[in-house]
C-alpha positions in Angstrom: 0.0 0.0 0.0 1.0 3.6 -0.8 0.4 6.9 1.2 -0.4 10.6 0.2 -1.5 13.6 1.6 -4.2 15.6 0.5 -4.8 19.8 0.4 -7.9 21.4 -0.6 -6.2 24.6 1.4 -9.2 25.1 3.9 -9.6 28.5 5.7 -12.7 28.9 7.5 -13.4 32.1 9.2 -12.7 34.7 10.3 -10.1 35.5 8.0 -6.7 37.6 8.9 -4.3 39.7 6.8 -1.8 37.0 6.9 -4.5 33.9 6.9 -4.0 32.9 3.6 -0.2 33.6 3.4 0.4 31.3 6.2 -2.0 28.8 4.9 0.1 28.2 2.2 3.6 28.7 3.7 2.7 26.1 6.0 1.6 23.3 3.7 4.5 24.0 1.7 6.5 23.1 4.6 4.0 20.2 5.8 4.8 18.4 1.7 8.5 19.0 2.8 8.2 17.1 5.9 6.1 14.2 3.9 9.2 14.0 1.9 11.7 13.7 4.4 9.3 11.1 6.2 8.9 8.5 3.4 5.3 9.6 2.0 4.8 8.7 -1.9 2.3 11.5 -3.1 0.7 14.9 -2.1 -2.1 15.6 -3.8 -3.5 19.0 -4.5 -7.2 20.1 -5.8 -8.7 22.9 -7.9 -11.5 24.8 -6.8 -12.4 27.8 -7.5 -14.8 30.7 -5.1 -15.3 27.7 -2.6 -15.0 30.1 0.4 -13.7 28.6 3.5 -13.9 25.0 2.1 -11.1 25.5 -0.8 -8.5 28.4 -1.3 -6.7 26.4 -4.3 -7.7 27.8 -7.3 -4.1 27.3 -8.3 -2.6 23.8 -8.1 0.2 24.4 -10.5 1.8 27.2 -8.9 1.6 25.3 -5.4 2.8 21.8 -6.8 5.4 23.9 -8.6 6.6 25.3 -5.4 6.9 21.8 -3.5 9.2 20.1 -6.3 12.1 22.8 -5.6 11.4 21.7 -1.9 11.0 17.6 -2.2 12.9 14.8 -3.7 11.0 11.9 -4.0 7.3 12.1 -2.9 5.0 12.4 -6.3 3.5 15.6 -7.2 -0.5 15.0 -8.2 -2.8 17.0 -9.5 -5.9 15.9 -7.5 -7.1 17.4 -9.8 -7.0 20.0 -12.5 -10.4 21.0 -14.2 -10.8 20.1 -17.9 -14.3 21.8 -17.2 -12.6 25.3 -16.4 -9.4 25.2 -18.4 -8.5 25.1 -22.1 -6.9 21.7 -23.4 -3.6 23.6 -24.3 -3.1 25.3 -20.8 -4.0 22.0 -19.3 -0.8 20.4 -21.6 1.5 22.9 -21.4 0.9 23.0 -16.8 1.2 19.1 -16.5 4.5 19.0 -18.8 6.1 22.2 -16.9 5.8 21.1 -13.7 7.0 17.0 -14.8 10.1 18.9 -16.1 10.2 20.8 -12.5 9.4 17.6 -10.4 12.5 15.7 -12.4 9.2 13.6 -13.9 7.3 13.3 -10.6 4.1 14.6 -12.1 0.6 12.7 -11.5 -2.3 14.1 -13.8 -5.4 13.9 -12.5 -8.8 14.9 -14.1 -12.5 16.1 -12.8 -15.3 18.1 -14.3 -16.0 20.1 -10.8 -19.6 19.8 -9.5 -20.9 22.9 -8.8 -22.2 25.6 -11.6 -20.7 28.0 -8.6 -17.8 27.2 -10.2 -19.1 26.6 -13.9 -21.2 29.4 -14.7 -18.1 31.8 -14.8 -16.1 29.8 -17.5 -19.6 29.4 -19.6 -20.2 25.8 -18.6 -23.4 24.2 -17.2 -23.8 20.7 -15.0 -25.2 19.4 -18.3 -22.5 19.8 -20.4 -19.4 19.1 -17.8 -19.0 15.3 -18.9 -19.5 15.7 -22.7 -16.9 18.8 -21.8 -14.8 16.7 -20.1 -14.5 13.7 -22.4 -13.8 16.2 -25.3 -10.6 18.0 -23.5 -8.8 14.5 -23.2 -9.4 13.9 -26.5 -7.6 16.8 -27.4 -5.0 16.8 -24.7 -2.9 13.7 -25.0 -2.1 14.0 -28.9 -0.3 17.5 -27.3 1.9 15.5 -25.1 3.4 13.7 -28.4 6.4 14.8 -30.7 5.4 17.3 -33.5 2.1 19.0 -33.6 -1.4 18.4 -32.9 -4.7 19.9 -34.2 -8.3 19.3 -32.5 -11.8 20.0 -34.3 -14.8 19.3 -31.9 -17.9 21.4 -30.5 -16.8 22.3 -27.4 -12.9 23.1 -28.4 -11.9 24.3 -31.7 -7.5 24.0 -31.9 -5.8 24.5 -35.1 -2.3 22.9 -36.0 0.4 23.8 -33.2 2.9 22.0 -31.5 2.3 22.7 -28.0 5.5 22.5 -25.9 7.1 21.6 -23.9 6.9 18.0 -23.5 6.4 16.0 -20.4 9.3 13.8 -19.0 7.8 11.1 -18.3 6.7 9.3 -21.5 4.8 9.3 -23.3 2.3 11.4 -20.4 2.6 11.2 -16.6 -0.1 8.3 -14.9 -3.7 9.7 -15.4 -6.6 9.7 -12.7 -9.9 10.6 -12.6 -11.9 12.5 -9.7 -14.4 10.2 -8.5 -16.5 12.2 -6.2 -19.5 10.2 -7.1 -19.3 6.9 -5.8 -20.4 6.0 -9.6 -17.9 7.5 -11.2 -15.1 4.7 -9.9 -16.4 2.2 -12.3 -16.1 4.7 -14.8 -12.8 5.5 -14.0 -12.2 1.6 -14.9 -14.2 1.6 -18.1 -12.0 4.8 -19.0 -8.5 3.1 -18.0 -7.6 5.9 -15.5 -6.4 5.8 -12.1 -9.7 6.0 -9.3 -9.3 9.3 -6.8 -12.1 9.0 -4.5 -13.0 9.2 -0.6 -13.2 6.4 1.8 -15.8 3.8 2.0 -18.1 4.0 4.8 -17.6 0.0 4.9 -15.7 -2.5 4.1 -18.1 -4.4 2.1 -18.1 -1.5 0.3 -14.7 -0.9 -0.1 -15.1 -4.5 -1.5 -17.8 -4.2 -4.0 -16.0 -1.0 -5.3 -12.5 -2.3 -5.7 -14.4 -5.6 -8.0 -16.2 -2.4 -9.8 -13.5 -0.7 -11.0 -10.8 -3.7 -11.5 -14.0 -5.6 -13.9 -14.7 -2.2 -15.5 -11.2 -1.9 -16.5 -10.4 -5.5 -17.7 -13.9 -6.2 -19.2 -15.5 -3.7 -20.4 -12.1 -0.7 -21.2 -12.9 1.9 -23.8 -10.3 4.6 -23.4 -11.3 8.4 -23.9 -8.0 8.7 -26.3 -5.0 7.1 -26.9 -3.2 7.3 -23.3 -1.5 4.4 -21.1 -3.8 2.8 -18.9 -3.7 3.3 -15.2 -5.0 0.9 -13.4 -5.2 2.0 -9.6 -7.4 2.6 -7.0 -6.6 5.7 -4.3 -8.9 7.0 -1.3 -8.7 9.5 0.4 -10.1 9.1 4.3 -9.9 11.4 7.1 -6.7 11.6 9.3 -4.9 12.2 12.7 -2.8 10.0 14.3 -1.7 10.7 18.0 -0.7 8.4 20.8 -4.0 8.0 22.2 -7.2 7.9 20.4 -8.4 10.1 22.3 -6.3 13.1 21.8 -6.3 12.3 18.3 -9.9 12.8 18.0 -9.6 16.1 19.8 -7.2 17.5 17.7 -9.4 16.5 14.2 -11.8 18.8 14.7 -11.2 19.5 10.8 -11.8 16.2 9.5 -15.8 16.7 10.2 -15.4 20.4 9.2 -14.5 18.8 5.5 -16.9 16.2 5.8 -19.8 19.1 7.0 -19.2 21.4 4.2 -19.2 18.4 1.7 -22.4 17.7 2.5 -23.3 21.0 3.3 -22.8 22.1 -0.4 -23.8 18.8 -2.1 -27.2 18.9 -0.6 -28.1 22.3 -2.0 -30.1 22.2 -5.9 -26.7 21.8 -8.3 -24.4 22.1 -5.7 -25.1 26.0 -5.5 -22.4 27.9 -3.3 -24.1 30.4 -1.3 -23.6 34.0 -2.5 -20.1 35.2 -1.0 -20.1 36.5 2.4 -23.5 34.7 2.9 -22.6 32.2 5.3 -19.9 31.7 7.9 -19.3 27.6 7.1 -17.6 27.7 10.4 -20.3 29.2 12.6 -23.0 26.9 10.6 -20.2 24.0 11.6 -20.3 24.5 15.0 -23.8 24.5 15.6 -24.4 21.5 13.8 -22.1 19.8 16.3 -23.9 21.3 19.3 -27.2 19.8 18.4 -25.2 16.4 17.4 -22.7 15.7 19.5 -23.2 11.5 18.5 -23.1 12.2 14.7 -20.0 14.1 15.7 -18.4 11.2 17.7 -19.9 9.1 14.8 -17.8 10.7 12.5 -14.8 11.3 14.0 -14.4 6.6 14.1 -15.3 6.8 10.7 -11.7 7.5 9.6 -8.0 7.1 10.2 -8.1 9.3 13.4 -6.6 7.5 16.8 -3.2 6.0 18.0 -0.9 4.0 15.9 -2.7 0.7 16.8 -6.1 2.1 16.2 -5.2 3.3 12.8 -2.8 0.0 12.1 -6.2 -2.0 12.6 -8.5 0.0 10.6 -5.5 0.1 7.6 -6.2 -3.7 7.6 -9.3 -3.5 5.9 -8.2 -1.1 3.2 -5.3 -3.8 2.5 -7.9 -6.7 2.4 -9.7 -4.8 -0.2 -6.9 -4.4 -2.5 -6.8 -0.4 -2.3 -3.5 0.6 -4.0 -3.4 4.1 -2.1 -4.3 5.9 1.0 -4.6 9.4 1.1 -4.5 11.0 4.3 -6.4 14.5 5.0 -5.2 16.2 8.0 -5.0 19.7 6.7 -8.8 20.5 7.7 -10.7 23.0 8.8 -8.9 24.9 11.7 -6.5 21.7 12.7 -3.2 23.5 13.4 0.2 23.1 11.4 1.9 22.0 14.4 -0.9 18.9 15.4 -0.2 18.1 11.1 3.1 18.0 11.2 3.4 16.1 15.1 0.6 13.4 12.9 2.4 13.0 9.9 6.0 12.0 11.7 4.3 9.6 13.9 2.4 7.7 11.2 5.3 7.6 9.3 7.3 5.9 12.4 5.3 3.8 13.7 2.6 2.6 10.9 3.7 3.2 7.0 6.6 1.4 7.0 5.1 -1.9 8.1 2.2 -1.3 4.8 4.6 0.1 2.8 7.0 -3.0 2.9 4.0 -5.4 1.5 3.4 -3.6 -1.6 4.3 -6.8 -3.3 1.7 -8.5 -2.4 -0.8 -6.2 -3.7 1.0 -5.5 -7.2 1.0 -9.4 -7.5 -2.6 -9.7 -6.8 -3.3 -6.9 -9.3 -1.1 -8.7 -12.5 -3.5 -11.5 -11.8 -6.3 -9.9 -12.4 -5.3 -7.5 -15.0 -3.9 -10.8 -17.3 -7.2 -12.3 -16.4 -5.6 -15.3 -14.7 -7.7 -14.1 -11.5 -11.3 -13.3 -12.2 -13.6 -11.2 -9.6 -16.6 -11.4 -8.7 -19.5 -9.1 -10.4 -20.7 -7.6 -7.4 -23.8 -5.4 -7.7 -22.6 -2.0 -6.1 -26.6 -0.8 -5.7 -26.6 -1.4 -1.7 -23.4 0.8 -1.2 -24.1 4.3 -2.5 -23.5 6.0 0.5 -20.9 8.4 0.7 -21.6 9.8 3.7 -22.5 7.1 6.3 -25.6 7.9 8.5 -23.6 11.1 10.8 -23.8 13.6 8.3 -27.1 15.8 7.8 -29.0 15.1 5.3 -29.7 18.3 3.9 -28.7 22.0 5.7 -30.3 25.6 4.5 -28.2 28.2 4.1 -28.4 30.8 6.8 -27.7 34.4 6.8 -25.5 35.3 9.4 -25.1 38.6 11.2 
């Protein structure tokens, strides 16, 4: 098993002159420290006007920054927007920074899911996918030698050569955004990489992983002409202390995320309240007055508590054949020093043990991606949760004062 870290770069209010600075100055240093420590990837989104949930609207400057500061850990785009961005910036940012990195690029892909975001670059939720699927078509001819020329409805690219060229040949490993629980068996039936968020089970996790590993040796029709990339990564919230329960005091963040997910994805289209219309953090902390169980609920749900907590809850995500773990710990108002005290301790006293049976897992995958090992078809109907049962299931905007 592998391990990343994940940033959407939250900053919920009340803001400061220096929040954001800070914000950023101290996640650079936190991928430095993930370096140094042994992590394989950092992984860092694209949103853009997602007050208090996302300040990233950038990821290439920010990834950028962290390969002149790293070595080894891999450098993902988790992801960049083909909804939001033309094909030939999209090229021309993924090469740059695998030239930076020394090839240590990961390109990942999503649409975005809210017309908050859409509406200003003149796209609509019923366009994004056939958006989407269009923009790779015309992207990965621009990572070969010589020039390439694109002709469709949504992007119209005469001849050029765009350069420059990515080091890694002939593109770094692709991924698709699966914020939609369906969208991992399409991530298989496109032959990219799976970026989702943890299951709220094990069978789940289960069903899931036979989803997208049948998807992508039964029934693969590519987007384009790309390499394959067959892997499954989650992302599941994360702080690991020496007891469980100072761990769960100190990831407060981790059902700040989860809140505003929900939060937002309730609402008709995924409509982001107008800015300055709600204080996320105030509507946070009320939630979790009136339920303090969903908040305890929530807080077990992920990789929060000592080493042997999260060792034993790690199990399960290595009996289903997940080929990454990403770890959020850089949520809400969780402080750099608690995320940087969590990351050195994982790394001590848990990765090394999952790291070291990597084998394992790559051996079980050749088997089922020669077809020597055939899965189950499991019907993935019954687990459509994303959530779990702690979350609200729908929350009004309020006006605050």
């Amino acid at each position: 098993m592998k391990f990343g870290i994940f940033y959407e770069l939250q900053l919920p209010r009340p803001w400061e002159a220096r929040s954001e600075y800070n914000l950023f100055q101290n996640a650079l240093s936190q991928v430095e420290l993930a370096d140094r420590c042994g992590y394989d990837y950092a992984w860092m989104v694209e949103h853009h006007f997602l007050e208090e949930y996302s300040h990233c609207p950038s990821p290439e400057s920010f990834l950028a920054a962290a390969s002149q500061r790293t070595k080894n850990i891999r450098l993902g785009h988790g992801i960049l927007q083909l909804t939001t961005n033309h094909p030939v910036r999209v090229a021309e940012r993924v090469s740059v920074l695998d030239l930076l990195s020394n090839g240590r690029c990961e390109f990942g892909m999503g649409e975005s899911a809210s017309i908050t975001e859409l509406e200003p670059f003149n796209r609509s939720m019923e366009d994004k996918r056939d958006v989407f699927d269009e923009a790779v078509q015309a992207i990965f001819p621009m990572f070969k030698d010589g020039g390439s020329e694109h002709h469709g409805k949504h992007f119209d690219i005469p001849l050029r050569n765009v350069v420059p060229k990515p080091l890694q040949k002939p593109h770094p490993p692709i991924w698709m955004a699966c914020s939609q629980l369906e969208t991992i068996e399409r991530a298989g039936r496109c032959g990219m990489g799976a970026l989702g968020f943890q299951f709220v089970s094990a069978d789940a996790a289960h069903a899931w992983v036979h989803a997208y590993y049948n998807a992508i040796t039964k029934r693969l029709k590519t987007l384009a002409d790309y390499v394959i990339n067959p892997n499954i990564a989650l992302v599941s919230f994360f702080m690991c202390c020496k007891t469980d329960e100072e761990a769960r005091a100190r990831a407060d963040g981790a059902t700040f995320f989860q809140f505003a997910l929900r939060f937002y994805g309730a609402s008709s289209n995924r409509q982001r309240p107008a800015p300055g219309a709600v204080n996320m953090w105030d509507e946070y902390n009320a939630w979790k007055r009136a339920n303090p169980d969903a908040q305890e609920a929530a807080l077990r749900s992920g990789l929060i508590g000592s080493p042997d907590t999260i060792r034993r809850k790690l199990a399960k995500f290595e009996t289903s054949h997940i080929d990454q773990v990403i770890l959020l710990n850089q949520a809400g108002k969780n402080s750099h020093e608690h995320i940087c005290e969590s990351l050195e301790l994982f790394a001590k006293e848990v990765m090394p043990e999952f790291q070291g049976r990597r084998a394992a897992n790559d051996a079980w995958k050749a088997e089922v991606m020669t077809g020597r090992l055939a899965l189950e078809e499991i019907d993935t109907a019954a687990f459509t949760d994303r959530y779990g049962k702690a979350m609200p299931a729908q929350v009004k905007p309020a006006k605050t004062a």
